[in-house]
N, CA, C and O atoms as a DFTB+ gen file, in Angstrom:
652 C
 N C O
     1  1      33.198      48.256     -35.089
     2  2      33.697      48.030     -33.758
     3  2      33.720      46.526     -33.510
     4  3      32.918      45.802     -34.099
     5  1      34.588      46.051     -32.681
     6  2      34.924      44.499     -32.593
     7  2      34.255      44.100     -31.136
     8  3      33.601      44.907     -30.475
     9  1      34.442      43.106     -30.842
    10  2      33.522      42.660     -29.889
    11  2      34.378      43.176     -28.439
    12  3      33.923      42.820     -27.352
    13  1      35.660      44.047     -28.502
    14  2      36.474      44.386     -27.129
    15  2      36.195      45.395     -27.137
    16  3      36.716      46.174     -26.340
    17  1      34.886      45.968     -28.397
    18  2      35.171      47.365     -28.350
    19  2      36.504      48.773     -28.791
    20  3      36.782      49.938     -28.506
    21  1      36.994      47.556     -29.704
    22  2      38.343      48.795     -30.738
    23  2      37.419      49.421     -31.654
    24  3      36.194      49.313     -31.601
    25  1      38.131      50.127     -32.555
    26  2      36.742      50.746     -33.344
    27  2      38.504      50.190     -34.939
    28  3      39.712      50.408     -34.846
    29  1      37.852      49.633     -35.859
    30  2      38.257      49.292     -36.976
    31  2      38.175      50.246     -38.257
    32  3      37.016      50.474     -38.603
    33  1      39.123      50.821     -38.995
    34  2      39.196      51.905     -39.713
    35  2      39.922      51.129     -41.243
    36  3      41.008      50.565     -41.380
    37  1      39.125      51.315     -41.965
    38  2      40.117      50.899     -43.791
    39  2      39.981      52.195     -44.420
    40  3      38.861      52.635     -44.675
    41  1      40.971      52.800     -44.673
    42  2      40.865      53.898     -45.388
    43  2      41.092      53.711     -46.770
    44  3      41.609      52.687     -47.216
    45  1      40.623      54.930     -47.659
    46  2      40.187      54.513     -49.379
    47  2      40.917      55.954     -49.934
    48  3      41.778      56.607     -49.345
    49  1      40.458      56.161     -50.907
    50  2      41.150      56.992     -51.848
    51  2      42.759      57.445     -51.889
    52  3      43.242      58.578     -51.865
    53  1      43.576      55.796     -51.981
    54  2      44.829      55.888     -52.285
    55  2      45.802      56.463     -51.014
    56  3      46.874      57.057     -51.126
    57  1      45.042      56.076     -49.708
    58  2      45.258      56.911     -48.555
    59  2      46.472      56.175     -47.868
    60  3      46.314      55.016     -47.486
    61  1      47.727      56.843     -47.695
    62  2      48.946      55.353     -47.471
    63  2      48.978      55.006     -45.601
    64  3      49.863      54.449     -44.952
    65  1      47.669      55.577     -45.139
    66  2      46.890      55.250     -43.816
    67  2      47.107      53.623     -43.857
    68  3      48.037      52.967     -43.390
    69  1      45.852      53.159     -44.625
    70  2      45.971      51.814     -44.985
    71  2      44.744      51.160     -43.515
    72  3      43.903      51.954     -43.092
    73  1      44.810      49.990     -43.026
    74  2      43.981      49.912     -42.371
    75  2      44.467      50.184     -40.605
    76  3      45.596      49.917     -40.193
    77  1      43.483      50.693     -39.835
    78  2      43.700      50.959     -38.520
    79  2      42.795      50.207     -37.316
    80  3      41.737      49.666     -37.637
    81  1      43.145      50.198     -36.242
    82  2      42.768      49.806     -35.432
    83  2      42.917      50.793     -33.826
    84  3      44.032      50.827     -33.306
    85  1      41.844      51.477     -33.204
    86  2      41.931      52.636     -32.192
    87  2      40.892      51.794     -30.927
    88  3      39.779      51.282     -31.050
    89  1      41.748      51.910     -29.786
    90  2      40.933      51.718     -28.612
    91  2      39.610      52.458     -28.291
    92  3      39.355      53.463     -28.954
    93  1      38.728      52.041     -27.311
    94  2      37.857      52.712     -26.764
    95  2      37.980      54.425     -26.368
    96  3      37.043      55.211     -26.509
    97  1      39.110      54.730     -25.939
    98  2      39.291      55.736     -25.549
    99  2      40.152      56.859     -26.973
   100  3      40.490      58.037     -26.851
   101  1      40.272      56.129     -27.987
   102  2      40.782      56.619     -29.484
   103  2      42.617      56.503     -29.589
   104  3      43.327      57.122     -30.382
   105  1      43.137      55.351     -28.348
   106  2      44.398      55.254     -28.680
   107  2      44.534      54.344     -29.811
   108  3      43.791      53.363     -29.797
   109  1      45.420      54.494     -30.883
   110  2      46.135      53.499     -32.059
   111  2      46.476      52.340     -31.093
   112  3      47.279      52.577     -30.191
   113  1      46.063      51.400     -31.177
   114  2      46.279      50.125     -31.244
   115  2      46.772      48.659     -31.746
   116  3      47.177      47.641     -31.184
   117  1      46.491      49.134     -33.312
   118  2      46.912      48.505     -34.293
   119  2      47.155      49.171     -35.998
   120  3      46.177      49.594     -36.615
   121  1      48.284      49.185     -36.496
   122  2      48.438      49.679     -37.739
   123  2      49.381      49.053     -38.946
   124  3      50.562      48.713     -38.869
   125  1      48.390      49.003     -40.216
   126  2      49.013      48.314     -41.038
   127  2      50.346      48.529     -41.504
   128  3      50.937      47.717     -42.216
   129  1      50.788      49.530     -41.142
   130  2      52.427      50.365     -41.932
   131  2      53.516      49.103     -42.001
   132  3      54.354      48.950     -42.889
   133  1      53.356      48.460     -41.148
   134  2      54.492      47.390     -40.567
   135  2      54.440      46.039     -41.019
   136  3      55.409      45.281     -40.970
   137  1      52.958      45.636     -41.599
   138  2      52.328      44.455     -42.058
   139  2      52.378      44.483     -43.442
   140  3      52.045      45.485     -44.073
   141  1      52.843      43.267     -44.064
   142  2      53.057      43.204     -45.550
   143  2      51.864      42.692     -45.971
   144  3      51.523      41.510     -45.975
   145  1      51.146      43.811     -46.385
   146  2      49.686      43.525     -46.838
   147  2      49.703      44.206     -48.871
   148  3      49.772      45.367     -49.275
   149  1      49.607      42.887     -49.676
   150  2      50.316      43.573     -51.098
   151  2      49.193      44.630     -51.282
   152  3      48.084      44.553     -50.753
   153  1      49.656      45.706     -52.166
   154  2      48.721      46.892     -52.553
   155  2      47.606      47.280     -51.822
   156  3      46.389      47.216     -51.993
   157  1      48.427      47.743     -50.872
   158  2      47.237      48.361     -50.116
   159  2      47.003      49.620     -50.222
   160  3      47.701      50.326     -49.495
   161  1      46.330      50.090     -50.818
   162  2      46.218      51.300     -51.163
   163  2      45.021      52.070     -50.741
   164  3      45.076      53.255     -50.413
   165  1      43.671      51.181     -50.767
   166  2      42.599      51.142     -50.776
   167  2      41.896      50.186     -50.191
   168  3      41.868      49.035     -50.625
   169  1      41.052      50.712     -48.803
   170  2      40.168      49.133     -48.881
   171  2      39.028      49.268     -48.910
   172  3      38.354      50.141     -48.363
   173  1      38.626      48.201     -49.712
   174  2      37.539      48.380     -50.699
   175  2      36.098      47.531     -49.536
   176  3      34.940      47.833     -49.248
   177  1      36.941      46.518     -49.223
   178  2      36.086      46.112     -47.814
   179  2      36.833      45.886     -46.729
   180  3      38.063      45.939     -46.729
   181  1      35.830      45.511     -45.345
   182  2      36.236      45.359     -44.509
   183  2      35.440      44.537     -43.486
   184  3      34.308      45.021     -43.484
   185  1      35.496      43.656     -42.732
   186  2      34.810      43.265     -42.046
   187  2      35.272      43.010     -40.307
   188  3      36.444      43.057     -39.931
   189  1      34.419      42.814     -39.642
   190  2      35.064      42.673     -38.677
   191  2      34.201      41.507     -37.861
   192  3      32.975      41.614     -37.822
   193  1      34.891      40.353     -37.189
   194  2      34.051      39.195     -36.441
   195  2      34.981      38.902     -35.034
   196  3      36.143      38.515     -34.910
   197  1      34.404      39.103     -34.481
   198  2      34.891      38.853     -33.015
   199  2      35.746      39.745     -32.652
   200  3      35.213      40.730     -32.142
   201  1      37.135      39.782     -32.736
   202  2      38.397      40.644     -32.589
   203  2      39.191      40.570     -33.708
   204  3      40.334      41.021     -33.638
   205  1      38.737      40.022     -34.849
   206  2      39.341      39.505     -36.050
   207  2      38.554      40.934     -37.125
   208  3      37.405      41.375     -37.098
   209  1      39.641      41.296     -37.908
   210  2      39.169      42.233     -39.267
   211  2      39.974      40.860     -40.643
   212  3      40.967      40.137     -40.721
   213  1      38.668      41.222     -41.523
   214  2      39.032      40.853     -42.606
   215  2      38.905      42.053     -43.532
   216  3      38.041      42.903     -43.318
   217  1      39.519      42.117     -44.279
   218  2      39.703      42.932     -45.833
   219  2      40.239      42.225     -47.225
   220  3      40.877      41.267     -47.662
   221  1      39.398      43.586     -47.652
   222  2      40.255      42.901     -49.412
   223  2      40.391      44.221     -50.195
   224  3      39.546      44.951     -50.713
   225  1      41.783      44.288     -50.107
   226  2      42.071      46.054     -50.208
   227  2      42.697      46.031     -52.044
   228  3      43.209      45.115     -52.688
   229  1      42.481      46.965     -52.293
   230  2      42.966      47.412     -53.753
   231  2      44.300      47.880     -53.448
   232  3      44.423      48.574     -52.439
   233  1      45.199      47.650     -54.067
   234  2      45.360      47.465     -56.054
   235  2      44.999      45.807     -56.148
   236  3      44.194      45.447     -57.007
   237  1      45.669      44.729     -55.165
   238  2      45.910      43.773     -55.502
   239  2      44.684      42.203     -55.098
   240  3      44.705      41.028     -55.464
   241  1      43.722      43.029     -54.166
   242  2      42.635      42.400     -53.860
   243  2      42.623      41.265     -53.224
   244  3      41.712      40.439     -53.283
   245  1      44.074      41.132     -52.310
   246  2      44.127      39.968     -51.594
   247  2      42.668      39.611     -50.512
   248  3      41.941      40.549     -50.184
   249  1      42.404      38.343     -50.089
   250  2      41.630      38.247     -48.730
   251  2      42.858      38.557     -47.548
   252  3      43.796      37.770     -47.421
   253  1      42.766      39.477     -46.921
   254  2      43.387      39.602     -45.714
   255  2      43.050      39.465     -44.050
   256  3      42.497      40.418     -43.502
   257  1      43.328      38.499     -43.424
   258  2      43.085      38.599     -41.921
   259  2      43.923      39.336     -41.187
   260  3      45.105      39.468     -41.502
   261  1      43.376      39.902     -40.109
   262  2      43.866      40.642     -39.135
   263  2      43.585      40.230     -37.508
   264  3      42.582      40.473     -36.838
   265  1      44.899      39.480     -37.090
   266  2      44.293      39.254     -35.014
   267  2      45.641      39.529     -34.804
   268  3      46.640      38.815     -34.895
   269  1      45.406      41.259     -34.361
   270  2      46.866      42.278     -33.997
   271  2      46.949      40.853     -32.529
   272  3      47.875      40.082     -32.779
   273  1      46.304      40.531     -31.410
   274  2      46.723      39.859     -30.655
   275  2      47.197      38.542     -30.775
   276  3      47.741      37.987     -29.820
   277  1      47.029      37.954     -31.932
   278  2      47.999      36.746     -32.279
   279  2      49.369      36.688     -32.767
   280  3      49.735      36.687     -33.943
   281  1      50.342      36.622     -31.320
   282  2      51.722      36.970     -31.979
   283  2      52.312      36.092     -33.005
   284  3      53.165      36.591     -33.738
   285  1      52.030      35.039     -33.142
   286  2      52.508      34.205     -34.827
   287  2      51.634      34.649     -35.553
   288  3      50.422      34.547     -35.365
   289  1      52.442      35.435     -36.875
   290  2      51.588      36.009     -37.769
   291  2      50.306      36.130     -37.907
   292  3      49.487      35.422     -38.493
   293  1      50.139      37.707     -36.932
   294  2      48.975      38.456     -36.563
   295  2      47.998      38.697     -38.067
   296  3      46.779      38.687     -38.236
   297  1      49.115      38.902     -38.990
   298  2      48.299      39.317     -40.957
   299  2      48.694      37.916     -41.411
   300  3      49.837      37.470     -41.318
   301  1      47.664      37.274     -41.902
   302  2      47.831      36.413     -42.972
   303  2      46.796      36.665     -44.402
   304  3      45.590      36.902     -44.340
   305  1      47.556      36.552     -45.589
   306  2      47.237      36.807     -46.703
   307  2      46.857      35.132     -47.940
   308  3      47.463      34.087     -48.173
   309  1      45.742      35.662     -48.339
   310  2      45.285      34.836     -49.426
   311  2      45.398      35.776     -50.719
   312  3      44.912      36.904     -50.793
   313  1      46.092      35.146     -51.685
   314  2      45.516      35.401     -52.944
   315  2      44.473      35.401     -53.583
   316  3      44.069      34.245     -53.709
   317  1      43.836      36.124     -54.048
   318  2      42.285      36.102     -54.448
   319  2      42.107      36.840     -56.182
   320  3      42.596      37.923     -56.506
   321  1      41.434      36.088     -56.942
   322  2      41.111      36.667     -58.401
   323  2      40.189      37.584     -58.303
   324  3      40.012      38.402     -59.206
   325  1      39.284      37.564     -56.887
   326  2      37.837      38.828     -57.513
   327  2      38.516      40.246     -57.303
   328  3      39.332      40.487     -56.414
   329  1      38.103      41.062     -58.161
   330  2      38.573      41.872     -58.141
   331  2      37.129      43.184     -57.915
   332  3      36.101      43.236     -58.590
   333  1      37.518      44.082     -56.792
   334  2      36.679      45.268     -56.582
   335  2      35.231      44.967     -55.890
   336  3      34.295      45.726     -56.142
   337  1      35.065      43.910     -55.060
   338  2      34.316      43.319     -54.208
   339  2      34.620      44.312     -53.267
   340  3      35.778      44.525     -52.911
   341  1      33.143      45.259     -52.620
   342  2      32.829      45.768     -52.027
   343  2      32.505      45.580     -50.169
   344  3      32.614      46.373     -49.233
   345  1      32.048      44.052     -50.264
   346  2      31.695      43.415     -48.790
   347  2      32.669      42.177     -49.013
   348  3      33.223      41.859     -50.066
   349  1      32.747      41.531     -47.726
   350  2      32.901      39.771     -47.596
   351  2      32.661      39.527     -46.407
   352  3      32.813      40.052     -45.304
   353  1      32.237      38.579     -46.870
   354  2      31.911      37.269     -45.628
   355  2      33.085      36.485     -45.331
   356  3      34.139      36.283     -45.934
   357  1      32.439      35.968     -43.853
   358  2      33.543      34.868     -43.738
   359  2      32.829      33.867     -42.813
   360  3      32.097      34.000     -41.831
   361  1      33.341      32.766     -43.527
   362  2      32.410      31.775     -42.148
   363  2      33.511      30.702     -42.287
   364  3      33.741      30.342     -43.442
   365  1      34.372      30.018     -41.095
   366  2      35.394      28.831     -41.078
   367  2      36.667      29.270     -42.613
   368  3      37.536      30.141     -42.575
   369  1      36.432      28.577     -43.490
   370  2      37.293      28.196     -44.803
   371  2      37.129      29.064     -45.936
   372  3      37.895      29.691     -46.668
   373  1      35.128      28.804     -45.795
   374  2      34.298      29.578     -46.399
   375  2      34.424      31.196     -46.516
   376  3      34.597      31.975     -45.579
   377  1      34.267      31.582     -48.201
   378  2      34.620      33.274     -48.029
   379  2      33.387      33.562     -49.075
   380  3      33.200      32.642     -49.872
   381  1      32.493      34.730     -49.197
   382  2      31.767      35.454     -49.940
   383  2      32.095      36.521     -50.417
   384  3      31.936      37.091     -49.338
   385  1      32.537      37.624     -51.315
   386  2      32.249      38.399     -52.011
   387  2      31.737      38.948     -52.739
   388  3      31.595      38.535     -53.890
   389  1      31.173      40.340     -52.211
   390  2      30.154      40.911     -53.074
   391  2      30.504      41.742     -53.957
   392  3      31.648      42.196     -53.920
   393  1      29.646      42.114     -54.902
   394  2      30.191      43.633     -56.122
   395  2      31.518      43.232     -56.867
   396  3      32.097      42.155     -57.011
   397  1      31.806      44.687     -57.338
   398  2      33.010      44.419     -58.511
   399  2      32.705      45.556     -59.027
   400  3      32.108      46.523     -58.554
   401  1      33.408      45.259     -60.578
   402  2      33.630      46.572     -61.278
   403  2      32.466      46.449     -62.573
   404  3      32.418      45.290     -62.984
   405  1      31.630      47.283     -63.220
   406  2      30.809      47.432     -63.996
   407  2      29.443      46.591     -64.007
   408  3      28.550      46.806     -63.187
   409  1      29.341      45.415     -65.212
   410  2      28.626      44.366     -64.957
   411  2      28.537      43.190     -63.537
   412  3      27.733      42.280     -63.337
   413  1      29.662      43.642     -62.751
   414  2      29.781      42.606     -61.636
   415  2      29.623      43.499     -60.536
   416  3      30.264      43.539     -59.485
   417  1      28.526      44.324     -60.992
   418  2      28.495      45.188     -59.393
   419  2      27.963      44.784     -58.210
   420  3      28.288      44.897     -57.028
   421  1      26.558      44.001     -59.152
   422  2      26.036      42.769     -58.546
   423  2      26.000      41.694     -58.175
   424  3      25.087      41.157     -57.548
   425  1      27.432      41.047     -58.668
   426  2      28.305      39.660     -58.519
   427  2      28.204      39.500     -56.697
   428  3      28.355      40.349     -55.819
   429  1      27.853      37.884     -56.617
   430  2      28.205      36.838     -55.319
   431  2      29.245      35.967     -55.815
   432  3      29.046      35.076     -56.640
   433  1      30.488      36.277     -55.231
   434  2      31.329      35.119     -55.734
   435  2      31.572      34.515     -54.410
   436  3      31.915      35.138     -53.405
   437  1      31.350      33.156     -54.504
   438  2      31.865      31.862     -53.152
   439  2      33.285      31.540     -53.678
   440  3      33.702      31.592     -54.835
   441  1      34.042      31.127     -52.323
   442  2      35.308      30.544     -52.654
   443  2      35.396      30.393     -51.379
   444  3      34.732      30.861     -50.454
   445  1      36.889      29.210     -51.444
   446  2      37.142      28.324     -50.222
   447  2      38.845      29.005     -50.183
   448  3      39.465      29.248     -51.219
   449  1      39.404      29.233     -48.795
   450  2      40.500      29.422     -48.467
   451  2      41.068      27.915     -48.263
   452  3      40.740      27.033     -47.469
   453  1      42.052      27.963     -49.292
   454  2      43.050      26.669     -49.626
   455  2      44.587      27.279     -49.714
   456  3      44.954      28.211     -50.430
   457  1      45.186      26.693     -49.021
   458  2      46.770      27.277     -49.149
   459  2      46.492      28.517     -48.774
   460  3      45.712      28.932     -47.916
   461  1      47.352      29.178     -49.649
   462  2      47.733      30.473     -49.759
   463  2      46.973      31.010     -50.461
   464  3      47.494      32.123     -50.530
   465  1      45.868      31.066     -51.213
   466  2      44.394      31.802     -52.191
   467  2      43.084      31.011     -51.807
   468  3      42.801      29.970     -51.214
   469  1      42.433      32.038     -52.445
   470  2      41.226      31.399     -52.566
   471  2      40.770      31.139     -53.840
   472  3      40.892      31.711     -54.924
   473  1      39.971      29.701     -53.285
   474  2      39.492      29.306     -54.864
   475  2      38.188      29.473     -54.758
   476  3      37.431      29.302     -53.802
   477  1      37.880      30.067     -56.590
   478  2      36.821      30.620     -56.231
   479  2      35.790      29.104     -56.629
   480  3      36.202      28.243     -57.407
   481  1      34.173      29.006     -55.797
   482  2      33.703      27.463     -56.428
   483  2      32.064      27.823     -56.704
   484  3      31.237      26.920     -56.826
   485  1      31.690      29.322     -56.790
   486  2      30.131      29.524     -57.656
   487  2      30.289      31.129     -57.691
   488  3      30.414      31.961     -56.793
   489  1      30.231      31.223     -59.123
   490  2      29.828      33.063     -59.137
   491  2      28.349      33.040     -59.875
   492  3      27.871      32.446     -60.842
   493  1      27.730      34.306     -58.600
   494  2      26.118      34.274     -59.187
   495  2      25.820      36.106     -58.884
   496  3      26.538      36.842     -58.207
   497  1      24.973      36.359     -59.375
   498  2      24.524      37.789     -59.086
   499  2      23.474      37.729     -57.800
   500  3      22.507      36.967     -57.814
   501  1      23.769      38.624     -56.677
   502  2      22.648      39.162     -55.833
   503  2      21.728      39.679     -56.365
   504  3      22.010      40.613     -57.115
   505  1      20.241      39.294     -56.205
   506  2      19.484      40.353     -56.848
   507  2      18.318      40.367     -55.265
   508  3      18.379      39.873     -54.139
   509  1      17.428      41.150     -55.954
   510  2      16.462      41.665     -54.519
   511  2      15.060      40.519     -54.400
   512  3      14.308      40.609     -55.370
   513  1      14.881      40.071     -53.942
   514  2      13.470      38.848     -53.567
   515  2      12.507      38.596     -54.359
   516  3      12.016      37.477     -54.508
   517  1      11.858      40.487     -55.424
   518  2      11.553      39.964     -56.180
   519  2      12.011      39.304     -57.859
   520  3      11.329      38.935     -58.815
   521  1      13.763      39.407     -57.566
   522  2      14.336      38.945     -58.815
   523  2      15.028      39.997     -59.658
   524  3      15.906      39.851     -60.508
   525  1      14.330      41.264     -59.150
   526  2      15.028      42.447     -59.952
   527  2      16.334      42.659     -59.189
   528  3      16.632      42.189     -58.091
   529  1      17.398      43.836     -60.356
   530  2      18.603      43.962     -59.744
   531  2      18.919      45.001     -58.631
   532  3      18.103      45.880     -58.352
   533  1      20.092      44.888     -58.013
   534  2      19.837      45.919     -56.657
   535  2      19.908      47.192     -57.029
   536  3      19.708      48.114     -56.238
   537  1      20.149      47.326     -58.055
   538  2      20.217      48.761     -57.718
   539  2      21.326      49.796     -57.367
   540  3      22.489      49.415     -57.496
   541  1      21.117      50.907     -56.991
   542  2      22.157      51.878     -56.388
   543  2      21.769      50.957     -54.465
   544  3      20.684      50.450     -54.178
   545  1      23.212      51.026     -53.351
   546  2      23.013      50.092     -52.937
   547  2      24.082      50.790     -51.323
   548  3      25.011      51.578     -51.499
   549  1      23.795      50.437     -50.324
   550  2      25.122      50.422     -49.444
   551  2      25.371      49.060     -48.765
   552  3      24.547      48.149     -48.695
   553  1      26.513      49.054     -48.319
   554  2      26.619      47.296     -48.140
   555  2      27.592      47.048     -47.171
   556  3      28.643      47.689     -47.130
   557  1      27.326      46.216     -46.440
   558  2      28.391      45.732     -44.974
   559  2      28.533      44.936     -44.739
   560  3      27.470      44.413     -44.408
   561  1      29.875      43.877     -44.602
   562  2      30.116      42.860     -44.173
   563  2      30.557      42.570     -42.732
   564  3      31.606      42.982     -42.237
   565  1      29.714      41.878     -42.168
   566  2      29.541      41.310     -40.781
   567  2      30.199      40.136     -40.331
   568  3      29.361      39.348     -40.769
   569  1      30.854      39.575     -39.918
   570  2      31.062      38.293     -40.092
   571  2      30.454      37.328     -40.804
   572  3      30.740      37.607     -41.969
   573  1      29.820      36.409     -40.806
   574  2      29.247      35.438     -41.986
   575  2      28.110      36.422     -42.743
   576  3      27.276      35.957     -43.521
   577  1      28.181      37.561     -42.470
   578  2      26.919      38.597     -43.321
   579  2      27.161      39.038     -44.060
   580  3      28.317      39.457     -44.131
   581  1      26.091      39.291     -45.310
   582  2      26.591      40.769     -46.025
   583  2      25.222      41.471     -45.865
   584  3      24.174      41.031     -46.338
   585  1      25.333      42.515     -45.205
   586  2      23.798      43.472     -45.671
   587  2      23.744      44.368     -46.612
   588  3      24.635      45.217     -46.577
   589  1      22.985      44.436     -47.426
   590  2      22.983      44.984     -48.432
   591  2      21.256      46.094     -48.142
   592  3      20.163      45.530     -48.103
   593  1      21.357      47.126     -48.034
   594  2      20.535      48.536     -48.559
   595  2      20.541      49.466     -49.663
   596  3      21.062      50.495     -50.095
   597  1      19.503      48.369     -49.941
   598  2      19.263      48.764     -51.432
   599  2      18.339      50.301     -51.666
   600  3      17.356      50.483     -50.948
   601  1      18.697      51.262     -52.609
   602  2      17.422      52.546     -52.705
   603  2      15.700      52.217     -52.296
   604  3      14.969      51.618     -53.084
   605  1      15.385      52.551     -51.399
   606  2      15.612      53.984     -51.386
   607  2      16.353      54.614     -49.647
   608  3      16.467      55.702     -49.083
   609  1      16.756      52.950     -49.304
   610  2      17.549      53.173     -48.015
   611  2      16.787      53.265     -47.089
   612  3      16.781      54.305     -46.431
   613  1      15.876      52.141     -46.757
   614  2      14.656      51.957     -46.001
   615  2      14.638      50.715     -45.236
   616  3      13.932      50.647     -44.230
   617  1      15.425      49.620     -45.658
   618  2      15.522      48.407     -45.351
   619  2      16.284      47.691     -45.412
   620  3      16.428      47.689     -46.634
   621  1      17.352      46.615     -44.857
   622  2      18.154      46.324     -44.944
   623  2      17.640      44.736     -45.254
   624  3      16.679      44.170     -44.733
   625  1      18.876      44.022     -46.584
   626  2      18.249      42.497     -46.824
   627  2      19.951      42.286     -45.703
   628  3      20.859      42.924     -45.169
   629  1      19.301      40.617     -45.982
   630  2      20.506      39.927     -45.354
   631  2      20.904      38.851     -46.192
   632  3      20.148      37.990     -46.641
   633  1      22.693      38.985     -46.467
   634  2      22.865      37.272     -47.048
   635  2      23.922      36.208     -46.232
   636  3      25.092      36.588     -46.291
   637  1      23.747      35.189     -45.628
   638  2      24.187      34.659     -44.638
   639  2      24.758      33.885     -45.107
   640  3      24.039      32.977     -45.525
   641  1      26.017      33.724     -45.314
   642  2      27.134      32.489     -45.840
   643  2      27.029      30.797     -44.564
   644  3      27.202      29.587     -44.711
   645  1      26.695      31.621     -43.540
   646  2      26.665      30.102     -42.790
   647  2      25.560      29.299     -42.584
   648  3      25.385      28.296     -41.892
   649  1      24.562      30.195     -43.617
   650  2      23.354      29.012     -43.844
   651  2      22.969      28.504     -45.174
   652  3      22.089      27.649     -45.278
């Protein structure tokens, strides 16, 4: 839910929904059908900060913004190399991504929005405080957050891109 109170929807399993946006009272408000967002098929994350949604939807894993109330191009798109990042952050320029596919489930990749992509400028693995790996895991990106609940789903860590 965004700070006006819409409630923010990314739908997954190849769903040609794609991402949504529903008022307080459950009217459609905002919908991707109309927005040239490449391969959207899937979104894999989603975040939401203020009245702003970010995503990074599969096949093609762009960073995508979303401010349905900004009438000059409400979607703007970055090109992005990570591929299958589960959360992101966002803070100013600054972007975080978490997870991936196999060995990078645990991947932190940093990158800076330049032009039209992002470049990526440190990839490191999240691991848990005492150094071990996370684990089986659920995970949410907040605006500059990612929380990550790790097994046995008892506690939530925090990783804060704007500090």
């Amino acid at each position: 839910m965004d700070e006006a109170g819409q409630l923010w929807v990314g739908h997954f399993d190849e769903n040609p929904i794609g991402i949504r946006r529903w008022s307080a009272t459950g009217r459609p408000t905002w919908m991707s059908d109309d927005a040239y967002i490449p391969g959207l098929f899937d979104c894999y994350a989603l975040n939401v900060s203020g009245t702003t949604a970010w995503a990074c939807p599969y096949t093609d894993f762009p960073l995508v913004e979303i401010r349905p109330d900004r009438r000059e191009r409400p979607v703007r798109v970055w090109e992005n190399q990570v591929r299958g990042a589960r959360a992101v952050a966002v803070h100013g320029e600054r972007v975080a991504f978490y997870g991936g596919y196999g060995e990078a489930q645990d991947r932190l990749a940093h990158g800076e929005m330049v032009g039209t992509s992002v470049e990526q400028t440190v990839v490191g693995l999240l691991t848990m405080p005492d150094g071990s790996v996370v684990g089986r895991r659920r995970v949410v990106g907040r605006g500059s957050r990612i929380y990550v609940q790790a097994e046995p789903f008892t506690e939530w860590g925090v990783f804060d891109l704007s500090s």
